[in-house]
N, C-alpha and C positions, 0 to 999 in steps of 0.2 A: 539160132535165137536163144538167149542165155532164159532161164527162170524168170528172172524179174524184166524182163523185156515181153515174154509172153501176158505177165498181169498185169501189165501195163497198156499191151494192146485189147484183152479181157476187158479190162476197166473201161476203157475209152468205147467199147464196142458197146458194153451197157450202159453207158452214160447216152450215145449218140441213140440208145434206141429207144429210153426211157423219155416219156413226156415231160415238161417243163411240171414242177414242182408246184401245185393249186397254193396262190397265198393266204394264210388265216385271216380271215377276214371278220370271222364272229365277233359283236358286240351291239355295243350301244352308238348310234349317232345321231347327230343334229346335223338333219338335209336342209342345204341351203339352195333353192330355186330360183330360178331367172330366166323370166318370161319374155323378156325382151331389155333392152339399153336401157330406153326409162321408164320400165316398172320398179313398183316396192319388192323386194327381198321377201319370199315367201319361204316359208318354212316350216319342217316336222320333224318329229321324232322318229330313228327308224332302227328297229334292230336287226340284225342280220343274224344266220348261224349259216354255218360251212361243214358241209358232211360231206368229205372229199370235193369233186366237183357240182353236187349239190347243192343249193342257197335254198333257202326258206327266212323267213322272218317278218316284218310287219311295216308299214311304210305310214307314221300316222293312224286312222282307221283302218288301212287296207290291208291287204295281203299279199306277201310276196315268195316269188317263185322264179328260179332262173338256176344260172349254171356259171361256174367260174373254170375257166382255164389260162393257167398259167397267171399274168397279171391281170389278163382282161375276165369282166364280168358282167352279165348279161340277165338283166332284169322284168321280169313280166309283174303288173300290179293288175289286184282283181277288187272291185267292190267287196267289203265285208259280208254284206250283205244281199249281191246280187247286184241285176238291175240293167239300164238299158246296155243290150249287145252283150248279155252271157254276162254282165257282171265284169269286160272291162273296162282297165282304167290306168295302162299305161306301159309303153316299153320301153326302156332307157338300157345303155351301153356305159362301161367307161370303162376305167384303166387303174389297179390298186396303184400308188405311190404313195412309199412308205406305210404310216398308220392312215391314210386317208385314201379317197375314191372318187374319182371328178370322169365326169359325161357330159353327157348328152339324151334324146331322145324326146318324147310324148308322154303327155300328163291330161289324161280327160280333168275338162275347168268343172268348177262349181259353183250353183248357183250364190256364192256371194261371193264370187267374181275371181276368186285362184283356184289354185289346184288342189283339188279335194285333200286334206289332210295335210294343207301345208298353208292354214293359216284361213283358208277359205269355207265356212260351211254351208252346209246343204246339199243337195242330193246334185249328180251329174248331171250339164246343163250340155250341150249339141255342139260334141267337136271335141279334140283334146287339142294341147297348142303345144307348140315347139318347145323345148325347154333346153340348159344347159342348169348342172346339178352337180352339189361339192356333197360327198360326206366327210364329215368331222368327226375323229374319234372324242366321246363325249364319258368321263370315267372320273369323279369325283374323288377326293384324296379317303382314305379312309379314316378319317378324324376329322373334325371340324378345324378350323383355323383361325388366330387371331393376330390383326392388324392393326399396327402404330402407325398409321400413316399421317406425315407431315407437309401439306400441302404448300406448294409455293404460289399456286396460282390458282384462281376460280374465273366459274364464267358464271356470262351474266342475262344469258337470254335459256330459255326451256326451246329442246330442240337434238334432233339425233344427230348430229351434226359434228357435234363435242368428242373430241376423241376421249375413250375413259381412262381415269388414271391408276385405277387399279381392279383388278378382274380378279373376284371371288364365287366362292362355293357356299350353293347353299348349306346352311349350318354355321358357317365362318361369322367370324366376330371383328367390325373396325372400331380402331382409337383414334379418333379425331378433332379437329375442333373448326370455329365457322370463326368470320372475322364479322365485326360490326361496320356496314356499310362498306370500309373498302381498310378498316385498321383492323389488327389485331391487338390482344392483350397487351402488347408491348408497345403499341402506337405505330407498329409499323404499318404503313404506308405504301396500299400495294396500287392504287391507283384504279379502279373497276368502277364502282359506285353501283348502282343500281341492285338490290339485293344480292349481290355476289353470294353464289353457294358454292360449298364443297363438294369437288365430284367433278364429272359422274363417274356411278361403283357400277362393274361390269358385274351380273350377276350370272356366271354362267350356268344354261340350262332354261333359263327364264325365257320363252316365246311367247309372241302374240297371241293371246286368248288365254294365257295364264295370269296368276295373280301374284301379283310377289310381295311377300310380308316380311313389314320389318317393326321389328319390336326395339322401343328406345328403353335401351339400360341405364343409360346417364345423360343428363341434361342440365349440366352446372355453368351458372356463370363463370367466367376465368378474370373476371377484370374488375375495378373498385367503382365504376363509372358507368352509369347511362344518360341517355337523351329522349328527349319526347317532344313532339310538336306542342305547340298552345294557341291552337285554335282549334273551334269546332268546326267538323269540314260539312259542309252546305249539303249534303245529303242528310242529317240529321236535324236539321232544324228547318224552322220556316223562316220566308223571306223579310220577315218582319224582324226576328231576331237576330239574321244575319246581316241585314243592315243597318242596325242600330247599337250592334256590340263594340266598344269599347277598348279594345285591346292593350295593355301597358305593356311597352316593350321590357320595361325594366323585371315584368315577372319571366322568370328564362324555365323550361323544363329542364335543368341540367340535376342528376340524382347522386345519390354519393349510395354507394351499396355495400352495407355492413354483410360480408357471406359469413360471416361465424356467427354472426345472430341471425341470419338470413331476411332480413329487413332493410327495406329501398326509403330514405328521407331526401327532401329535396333539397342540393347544395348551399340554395340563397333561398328559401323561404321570407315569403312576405305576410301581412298582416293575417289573415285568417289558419292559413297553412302553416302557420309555424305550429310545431311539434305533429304534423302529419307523418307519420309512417303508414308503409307499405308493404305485405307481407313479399319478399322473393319467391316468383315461383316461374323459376327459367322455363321458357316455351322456345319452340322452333316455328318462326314463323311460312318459312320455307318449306317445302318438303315432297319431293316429287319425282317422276320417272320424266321419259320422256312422252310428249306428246304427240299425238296421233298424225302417220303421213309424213309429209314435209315438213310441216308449220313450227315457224318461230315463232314466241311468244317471248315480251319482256319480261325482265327478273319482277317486277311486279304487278303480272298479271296470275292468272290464278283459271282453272279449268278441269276436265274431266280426269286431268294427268297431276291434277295438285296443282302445286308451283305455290303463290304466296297463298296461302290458307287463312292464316293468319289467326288459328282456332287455340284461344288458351288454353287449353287439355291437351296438346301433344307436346306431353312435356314425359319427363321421365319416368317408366314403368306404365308409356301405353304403346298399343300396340296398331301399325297402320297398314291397308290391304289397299294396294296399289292395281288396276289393270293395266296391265303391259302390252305397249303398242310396239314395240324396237325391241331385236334380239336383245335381251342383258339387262333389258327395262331400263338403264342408263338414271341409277337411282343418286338423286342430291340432297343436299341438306343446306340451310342458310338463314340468315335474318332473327338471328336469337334476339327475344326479350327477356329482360327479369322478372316485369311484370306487365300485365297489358287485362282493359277493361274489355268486356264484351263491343263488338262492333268497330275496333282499333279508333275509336270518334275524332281523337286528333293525328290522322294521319300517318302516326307513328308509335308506337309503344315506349317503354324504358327500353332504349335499343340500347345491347351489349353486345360481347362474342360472347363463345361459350366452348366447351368441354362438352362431346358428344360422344359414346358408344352406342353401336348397332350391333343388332345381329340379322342375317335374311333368313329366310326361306320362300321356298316358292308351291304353290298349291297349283297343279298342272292342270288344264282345261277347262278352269273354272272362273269367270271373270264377271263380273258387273261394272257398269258402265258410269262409278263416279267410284268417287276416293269411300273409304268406310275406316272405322278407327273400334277399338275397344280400352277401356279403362279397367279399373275393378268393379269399376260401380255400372257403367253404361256398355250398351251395344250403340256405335256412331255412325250417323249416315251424313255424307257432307252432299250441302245440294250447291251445286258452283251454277246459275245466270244471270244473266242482263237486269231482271230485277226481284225486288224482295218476294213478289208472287209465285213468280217462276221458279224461282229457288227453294221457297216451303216446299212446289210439285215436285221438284227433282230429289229431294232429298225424303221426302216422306214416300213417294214411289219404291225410293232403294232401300228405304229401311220397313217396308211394309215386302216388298220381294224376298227381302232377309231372314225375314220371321216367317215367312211363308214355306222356305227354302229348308231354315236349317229346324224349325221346330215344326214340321209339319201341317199348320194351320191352314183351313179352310178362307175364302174370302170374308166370309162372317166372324168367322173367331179370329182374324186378325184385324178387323174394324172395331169389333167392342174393344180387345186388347189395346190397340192405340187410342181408343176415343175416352180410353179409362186412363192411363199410366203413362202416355207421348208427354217428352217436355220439347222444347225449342229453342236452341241458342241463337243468336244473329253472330257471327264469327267475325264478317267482315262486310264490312257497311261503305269504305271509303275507295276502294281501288276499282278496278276498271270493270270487274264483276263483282257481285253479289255473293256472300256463302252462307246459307242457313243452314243449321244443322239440325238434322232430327234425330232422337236419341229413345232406349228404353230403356228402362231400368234392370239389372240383371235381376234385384230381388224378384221383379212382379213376375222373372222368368224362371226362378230357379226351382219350381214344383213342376214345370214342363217337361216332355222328353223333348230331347234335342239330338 
C-alpha cells in the first residue's frame, strides 16, 4: 500500500467514525404554527443558540431547551414562568433545511385560544394540541431601505387575502403614489373603482399583537383636477331639509387645483361661489392594514384595521399606529383628497391621486384595539362604529387607555385631564360606519412625564 493510499484509507476511517457535523442553527426566527387545515396562522418570535449539540433560546414568552444532531432538532418548551405540569408547554421535532426548520409536535393551548406565545394570550388552558411548525430565518438588512415602487394594479376590498407587492423592513422607506377612484395623474384608466388602494406593503417582522407605525413623509397631490359630490348625504340633515332641497344639476363639484399656490377653486363656479378658494391640504383618505380573521370589507368601509377613515389630519408629517391582525400587517394606502370638510358631508371630498412616501416601523407586543394617529400638535384616537355614540365610546376609551399607558395617569387624573383639554372631530359621517375622533392636545401634555 503506497503512502498516499494509506491517508486515504486514515481519512475515510475518520470520516466513517466521526458523527454527522450539528448544523448552526442560532438566530433569530419567525415560528409559524398550524393547528390544524382551517385554523388562522399562529405565530412567534423565536431565538435559538446552538452550543454544539446543545439548543437553548426562547420560543415567544417561553423557554427552550433541546438537542440538535446532525440536521434533525429536538425541542422541549417550558412556561417562563412555571405553572400547570412543572411548567410544561411543549415538544416539537423537525429537520434543519437550508437556513430554515420545519416539524411537527405539541404546543400546550392558551386561554385565548392558540398556542401560548404564538399569537394566543393567557395562561395555559387543559391539553396541548398537535401542531405542524416552520422557522423562518428572520435578520433585517443592516440599513434601512428605500423604495420607488410603481404600481400597476390596486385592490379594492381590506382583506388578507391580497397577495403583497412588495415586502419591507422595518426602518425602510416607500415612493409611491394612489390613483383617484380607478385614474391616475395621467388619466390612466385602470378599471377598479371603489376606493382602490396601493398595496399591500409586506412589513416583515410585524405579528399579530404588534403595532406597526407608519409615519406619512409626503402627501402631495400629482394632478391639476378634483371631484366632489353636491349633495348633502341624509345622515347630516333632517328629513325636512332632505326633502325639500332643490338641487341644480348645472352647479357640478369639478375643482381646478393651482399646486404652486396650493389653493382648490371650483372649475364652473356659480353665483355666490364665484371667487371661492380652498386652501390644498392632500389627505389620504384610505389607510390600513389588514383586518382581523378572514373578513372582507369593501374599499369603502372603514374599522378597527382602518380602511376608509376618511380623517383630514393624515396628511403629511403625521404619524399612524395600526394593530396587526396578519403576518406583515398587509399595510395600504388610497383615496387621496386635496381637500375635504369635517364629516366628508357630501359623499366625497376633492378627490385627486396623490404622491405618497412612507416610512414603517413596528412596536413589538404592544397593540390597542383601534386605529391612533399623532400630529405635532395632537395625540389621536380613531373610534370607527355603527353610530356617532358608539364611536365618541370607542374613541375616548383608547385615548383615555393612552394617556393612562404612556403618561402614567391614575383614573382620576385622566378624567379631570380630558374633562379639561379633550376636543372631538367627526371624521366620517357618511359611509357604512361612523369615525369620531378623540384627540389631546400635546401642549396640555408637554409638562408630564411620559
Amino acid at each position: 500500500m503506497t503512502r498516499l493510499q494509506t491517508a486515504v484509507v486514515l481519512c475515510g476511517v475518520l470520516l466513517m467514525a466521526h458523527p454527522a457535523l450539528a448544523a448552526d442553527i442560532s438566530g433569530n426566527y419567525i415560528a409559524q404554527v398550524t393547528t390544524s387545515p382551517t385554523a388562522e396562522q399562529q405565530y412567534a418570535r423565536v431565538t435559538l443558540k446552538a452550543d454544539g449539540t446543545i439548543v437553548t433560546g426562547t420560543w415567544g414568552d417561553r423557554k427552550i431547551t433541546g438537542s440538535l444532531a446532525g440536521a434533525t432538532v429536538t425541542l422541549t418548551l417550558t412556561e417562563a414562568t412555571g405553572g400547570p405540569g412543572g411548567g410544561s408547554a411543549g415538544a416539537l421535532k423537525g429537520t434543519v433545511s437550508g437556513t430554515s426548520l420545519a416539524g411537527d409536535g405539541t404546543l400546550a393551548t392558551a386561554a385565548g385560544g392558540g398556542p401560548n406565545g404564538t399569537g394566543g394570550p393567557g395562561a395555559a388552558a387543559a391539553g396541548p394540541v398537535a401542531v405542524t411548525w416552520t422557522l423562518t430565518p428572520y435578520a433585517p438588512p443592516a440599513a434601512p431601505k428605500t423604495y420607488d415602487f410603481e404600481p400597476t394594479s390596486f385592490y379594492t376590498t381590506y382583506s388578507a387575502i391580497w397577495e403583497p407587492v412588495l415586502r419591507i423592513y422595518p426602518g425602510d422607506t416607500v415612493r409611491t403614489r394612489t390613483v383617484d377612484n380607478d385614474r391616475d395623474a395621467k388619466a390612466t384608466r385602470y378599471g377598479v373603482g371603489g376606493n382602490p388602494s396601493t398595496g399591500p406593503f409586506y412589513v416583515e417582522g410585524a405579528l399579530p399583537g404588534d403595532t406597526l407605525v407608519v409615519r406619512l413623509n409626503k402627501v402631495r397631490a400629482n394632478k391639476k383636477t378634483a371631484r366632489q359630490g353636491g349633495r348633502i348625504n341624509a345622515r347630516a340633515i333632517n328629513a325636512g331639509y332632505l326633502v325639500g332641497a332643490k338641487y341644480d344639476p348645472a352647479v357640478t363639484g369639478e375643482w381646478t387645483l393651482d399646486l404652486e399656490k396650493g389653493v382648490a377653486t371650483l372649475t364652473n363656479p356659480t353665483g355666490s361661489l364665484k371667487g371661492l378658494t380652498v386652501p390644498i391640504k392632500t389627505m389620504l383618505g384610505c389607510v390600513s392594514v389588514a383586518p382581523p380573521g378572514m373578513e372582507q370589507m369593501r374599499g369603502t368601509d372603514l374599522g378597527v384595521f382602518g380602511g376608509n377613515l376618511d380623517y383630514n389630519d393624515n396628511v403629511e408629517g403625521t404619524t399612524l399606529y395600526f394593530p396587526v391582525f396578519h403576518a406583515g400587517a398587509l399595510f395600504g394606502i388610497g383615496d387621496a383628497h386635496a381637500a375635504q370638510g369635517d364629516g366628508e358631508l357630501t359623499g366625497s371630498a376633492l378627490e385627486t391621486s396623490a404622491d405618497v412616501e412612507f416610512t414603517v416601523e413596528v412596536i413589538k407586543g404592544d397593540i390597542y384595539q383601534q386605529v391612533r394617529a399623532e400630529t405635532k400638535d395632537y395625540l389621536i384616537a380613531f373610534g370607527v362604529s355603527g353610530s356617532v355614540h358608539e364611536s365618541i365610546q370607542a374613541s375616548t376609551t383608547l385615548l383615555v387607555e393612552w394617556l393612562k399607558k404612556d403618561y402614567q395617569m391614575t383614573d382620576s387624573e385622566v378624567a379631570l385631564f380630558v374633562g379639561a383639554v379633550m376636543k372631538y372631530d367627526i371624521a366620517e359621517l357618511v359611509d357604512p360606519h361612523i369615525n369620531v375622533v378623540a384627540k389631546a392636545p400635546k401642549a396640555a401634555l408637554a409638562h408630564l412625564k411620559r
